[in-house]
C-alpha positions in Angstrom: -92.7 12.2 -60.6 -89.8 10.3 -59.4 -87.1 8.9 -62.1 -89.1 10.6 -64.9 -86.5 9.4 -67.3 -86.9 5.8 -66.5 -90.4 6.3 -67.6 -89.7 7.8 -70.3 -87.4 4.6 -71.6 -90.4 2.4 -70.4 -93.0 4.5 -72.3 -90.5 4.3 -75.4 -90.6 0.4 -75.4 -93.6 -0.3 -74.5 -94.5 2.4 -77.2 -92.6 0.7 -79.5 -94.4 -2.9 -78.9 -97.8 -1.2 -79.2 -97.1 0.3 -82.2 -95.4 -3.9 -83.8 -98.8 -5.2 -82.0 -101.5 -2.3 -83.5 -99.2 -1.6 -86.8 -101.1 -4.1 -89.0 -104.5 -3.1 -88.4 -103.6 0.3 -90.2 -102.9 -0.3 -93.8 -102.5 2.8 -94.5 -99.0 3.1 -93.0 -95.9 2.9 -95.4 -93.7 -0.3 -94.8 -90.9 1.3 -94.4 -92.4 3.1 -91.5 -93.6 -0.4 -89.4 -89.9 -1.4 -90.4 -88.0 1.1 -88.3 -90.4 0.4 -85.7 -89.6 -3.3 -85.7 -85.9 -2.4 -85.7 -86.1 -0.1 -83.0 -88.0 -2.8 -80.8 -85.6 -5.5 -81.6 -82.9 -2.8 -80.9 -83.8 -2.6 -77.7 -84.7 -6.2 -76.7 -80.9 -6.5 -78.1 -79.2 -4.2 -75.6 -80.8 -5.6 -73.0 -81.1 -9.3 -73.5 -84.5 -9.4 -73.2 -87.9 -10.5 -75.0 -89.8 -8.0 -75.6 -92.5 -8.4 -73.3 -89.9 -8.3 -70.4 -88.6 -4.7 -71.2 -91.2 -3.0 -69.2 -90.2 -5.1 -65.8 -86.3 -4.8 -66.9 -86.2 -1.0 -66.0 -88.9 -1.8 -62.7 -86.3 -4.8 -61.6 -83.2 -2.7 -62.1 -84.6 0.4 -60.4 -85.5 -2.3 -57.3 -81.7 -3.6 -57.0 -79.9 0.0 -56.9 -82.0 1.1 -54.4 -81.6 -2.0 -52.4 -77.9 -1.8 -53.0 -77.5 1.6 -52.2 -79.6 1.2 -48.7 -77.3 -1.3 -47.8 -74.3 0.3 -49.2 -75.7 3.2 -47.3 -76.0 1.4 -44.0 -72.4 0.1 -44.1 -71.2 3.6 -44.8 -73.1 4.9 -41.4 -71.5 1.7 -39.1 -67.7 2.7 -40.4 -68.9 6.3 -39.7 -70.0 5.8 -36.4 -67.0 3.2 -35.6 -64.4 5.3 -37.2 -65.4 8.7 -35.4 -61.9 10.8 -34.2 -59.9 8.0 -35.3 -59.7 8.5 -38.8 -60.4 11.4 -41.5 -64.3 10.1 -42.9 -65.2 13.8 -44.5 -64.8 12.0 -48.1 -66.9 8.9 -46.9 -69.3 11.3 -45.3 -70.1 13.8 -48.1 -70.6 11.2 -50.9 -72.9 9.0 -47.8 -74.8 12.3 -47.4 -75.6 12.2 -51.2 -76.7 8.4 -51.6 -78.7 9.0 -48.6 -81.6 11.0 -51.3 -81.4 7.7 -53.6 -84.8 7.0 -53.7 -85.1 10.4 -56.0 -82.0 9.7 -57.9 -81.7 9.0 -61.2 -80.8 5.3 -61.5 -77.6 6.1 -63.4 -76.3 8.8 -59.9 -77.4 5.9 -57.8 -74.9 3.2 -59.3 -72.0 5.9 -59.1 -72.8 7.0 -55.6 -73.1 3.4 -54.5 -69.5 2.8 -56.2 -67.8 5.4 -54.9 -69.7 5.2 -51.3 -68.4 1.4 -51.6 -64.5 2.4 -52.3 -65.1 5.2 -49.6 -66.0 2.7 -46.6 -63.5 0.5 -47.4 -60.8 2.9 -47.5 -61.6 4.3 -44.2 -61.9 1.0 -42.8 -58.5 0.1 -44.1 -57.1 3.7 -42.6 -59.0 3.0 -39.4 -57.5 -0.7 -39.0 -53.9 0.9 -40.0 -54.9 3.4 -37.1 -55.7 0.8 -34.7 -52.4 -1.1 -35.2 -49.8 2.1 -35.0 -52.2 3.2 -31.5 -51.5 -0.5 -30.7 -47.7 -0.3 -31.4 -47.6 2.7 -29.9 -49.0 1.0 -26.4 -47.0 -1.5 -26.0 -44.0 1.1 -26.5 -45.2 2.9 -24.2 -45.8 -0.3 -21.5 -42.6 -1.0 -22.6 -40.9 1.7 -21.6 -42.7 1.8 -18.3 -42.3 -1.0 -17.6 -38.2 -0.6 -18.2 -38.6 2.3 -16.0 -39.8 0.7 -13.4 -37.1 -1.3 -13.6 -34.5 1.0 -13.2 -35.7 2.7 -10.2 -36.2 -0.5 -8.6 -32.7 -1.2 -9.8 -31.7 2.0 -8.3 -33.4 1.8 -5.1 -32.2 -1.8 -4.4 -28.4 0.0 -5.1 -29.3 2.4 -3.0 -30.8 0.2 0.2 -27.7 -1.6 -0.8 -25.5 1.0 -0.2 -27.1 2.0 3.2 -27.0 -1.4 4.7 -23.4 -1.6 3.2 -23.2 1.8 5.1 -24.7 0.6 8.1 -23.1 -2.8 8.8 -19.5 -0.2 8.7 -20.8 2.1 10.9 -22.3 -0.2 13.2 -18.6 -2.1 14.1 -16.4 -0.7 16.9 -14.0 0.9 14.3 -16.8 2.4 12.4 -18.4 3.8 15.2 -15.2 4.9 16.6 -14.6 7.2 13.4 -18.4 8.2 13.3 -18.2 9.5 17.2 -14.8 11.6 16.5 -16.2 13.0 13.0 -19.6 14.3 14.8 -17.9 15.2 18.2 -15.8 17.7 16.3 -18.2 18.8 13.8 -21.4 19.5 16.3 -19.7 20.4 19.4 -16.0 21.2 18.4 -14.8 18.7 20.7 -11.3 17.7 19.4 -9.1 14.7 20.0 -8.5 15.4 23.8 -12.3 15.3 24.4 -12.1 12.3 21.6 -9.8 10.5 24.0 -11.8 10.4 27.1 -14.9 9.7 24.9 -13.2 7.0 23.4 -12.2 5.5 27.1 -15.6 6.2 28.3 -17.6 4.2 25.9 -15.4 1.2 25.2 -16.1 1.1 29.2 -19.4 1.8 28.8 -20.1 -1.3 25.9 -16.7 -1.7 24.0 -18.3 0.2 21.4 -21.0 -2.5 20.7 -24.2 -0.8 19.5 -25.9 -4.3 20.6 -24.7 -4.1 23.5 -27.3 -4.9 27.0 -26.1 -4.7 30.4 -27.5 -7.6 32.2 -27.9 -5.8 35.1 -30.7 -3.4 34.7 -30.9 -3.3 30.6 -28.4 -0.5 29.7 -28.5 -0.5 25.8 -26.1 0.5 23.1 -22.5 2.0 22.6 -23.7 5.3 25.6 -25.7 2.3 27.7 -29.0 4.7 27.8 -31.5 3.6 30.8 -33.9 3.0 29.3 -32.7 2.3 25.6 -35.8 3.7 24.4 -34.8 7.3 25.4 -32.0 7.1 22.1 -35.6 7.5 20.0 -35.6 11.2 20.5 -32.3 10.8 18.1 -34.0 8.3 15.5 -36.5 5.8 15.6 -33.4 2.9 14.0 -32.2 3.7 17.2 -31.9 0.0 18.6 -29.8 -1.0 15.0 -28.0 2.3 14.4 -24.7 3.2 15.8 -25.2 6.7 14.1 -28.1 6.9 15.7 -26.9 6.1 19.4 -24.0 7.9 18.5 -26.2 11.3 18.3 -28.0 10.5 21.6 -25.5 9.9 23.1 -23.3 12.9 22.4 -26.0 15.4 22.8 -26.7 13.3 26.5 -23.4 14.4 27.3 -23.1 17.8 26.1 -26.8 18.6 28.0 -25.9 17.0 31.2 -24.0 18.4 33.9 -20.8 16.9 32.7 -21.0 19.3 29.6 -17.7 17.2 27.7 -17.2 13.8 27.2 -13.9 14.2 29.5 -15.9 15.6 32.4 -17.5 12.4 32.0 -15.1 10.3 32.2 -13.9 11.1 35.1 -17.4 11.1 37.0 -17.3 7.4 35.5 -14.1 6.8 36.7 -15.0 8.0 40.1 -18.6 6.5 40.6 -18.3 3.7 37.7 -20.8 5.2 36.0 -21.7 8.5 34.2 
């Protein structure tokens, strides 16, 4: 029978008010016997704070308010579980659940500790789990932070770096720029040296004064060589209409491929014909 010790307590008071309410109707018993009966009713009604006719329902009432406690003791327990699952260590919170979770055969004494300590042991995990939350938390925004400053940097680096190319650019693309770009590529791809240099140099400031702009109005030349069309220089680079580098290349391998074969052998077609 469940709680069999409860009933045991209940059978001893309600034993002991049977035997104050029957006691007079045997005269045969000694006084000093119906006296420790009395005093062991009255005892009784004492340590609990109740009449005597209520000491039956005390144990009934008392038995009814640990198991409701301990259900929804219980039930909290199962929520943190379920909320606090790989965040948190819950074995403690879990083993003493797992043994309220029988209360309704549980002596009423191992209910009220279980419910105790299941109570400390949900809100210590919750408290751990919060504590969990916050460092994960920290720990994002750390980590947004320092992506985000990342971010930063290479865009800090690439704008340096598109700076430094159009910084690059704009000095290659003057006449003197060019110039130096034209004599550092002629000798380094064709091992033309400063006598070829020479006649390219005369050639091209011809040509478009070393302008890599530069249009002839009469039939669209384009650039520091003056390619017909302009578009051919996109075999050397598609930036071909803003790079002198760029031109420079076509322009260079043009000559070396044609039948001059140096820019000196073009030159003096150009000087001859007025064009090369």
């Amino acid at each position: 029978m469940k709680r069999p010790h409860r009933i045991a307590i209940i059978a001893g008071s309600v034993l002991a008010i049977t035997g104050l309410a029957v006691g007079a109707g045997f005269a045969g018993q000694s006084a000093a016997a119906t006296q420790s009966r009395v005093s062991a009713t009255s005892e009784l009604a004492d340590s609990t704070g109740l009449h005597r006719e209520q000491l039956g329902a005390f144990d009934v009432v008392a038995e009814a308010h640990a198991d409701n406690s301990a259900s929804i003791t219980l039930n909290e327990a199962n929520q943190v579980l379920a909320a606090t699952k790989d965040k948190v260590d819950a074995s403690s919170l879990a083993a003493v659940a797992s043994s309220l979770a029988g209360y309704e055969i549980l002596p009423l004494d191992q209910i009220t500790d279980l419910t105790a300590q299941t109570k400390a042991e949900t809100a210590a995990v919750t408290a751990a789990s919060i504590e969990a939350d916050r460092v994960a938390a920290v720990a994002a925004a750390e980590a947004a932070a320092s992506a985000q400053a990342a971010a930063a940097e290479a865009a800090a680096q690439a704008a340096a770096a598109e700076a430094a190319r159009a910084q690059s650019l704009a000095g290659g693309n003057t006449p003197a720029g060019a110039r130096a770009t034209a004599q550092a590529m002629a000798a380094s791809q064709y091992g033309w040296g400063a006598d070829q240099f020479s006649c390219l140099n005369q050639l091209w400031q011809k040509e478009s004064e070393w302008k890599f702009d530069a249009v002839n109005s009469n039939g669209g030349a384009t650039g520091i060589p003056q390619a017909l069309p302009g578009n051919k220089m996109a075999t050397a680079g598609s930036d071909w209409a803003t790079n002198a580098t760029t031109q420079i290349a076509w322009g260079l391998g043009y000559i070396k491929a044609s039948s001059y074969g140096t820019p000196c052998a073009a030159w003096a077609h150009s000087q001859a014909n007025n064009w090369y």
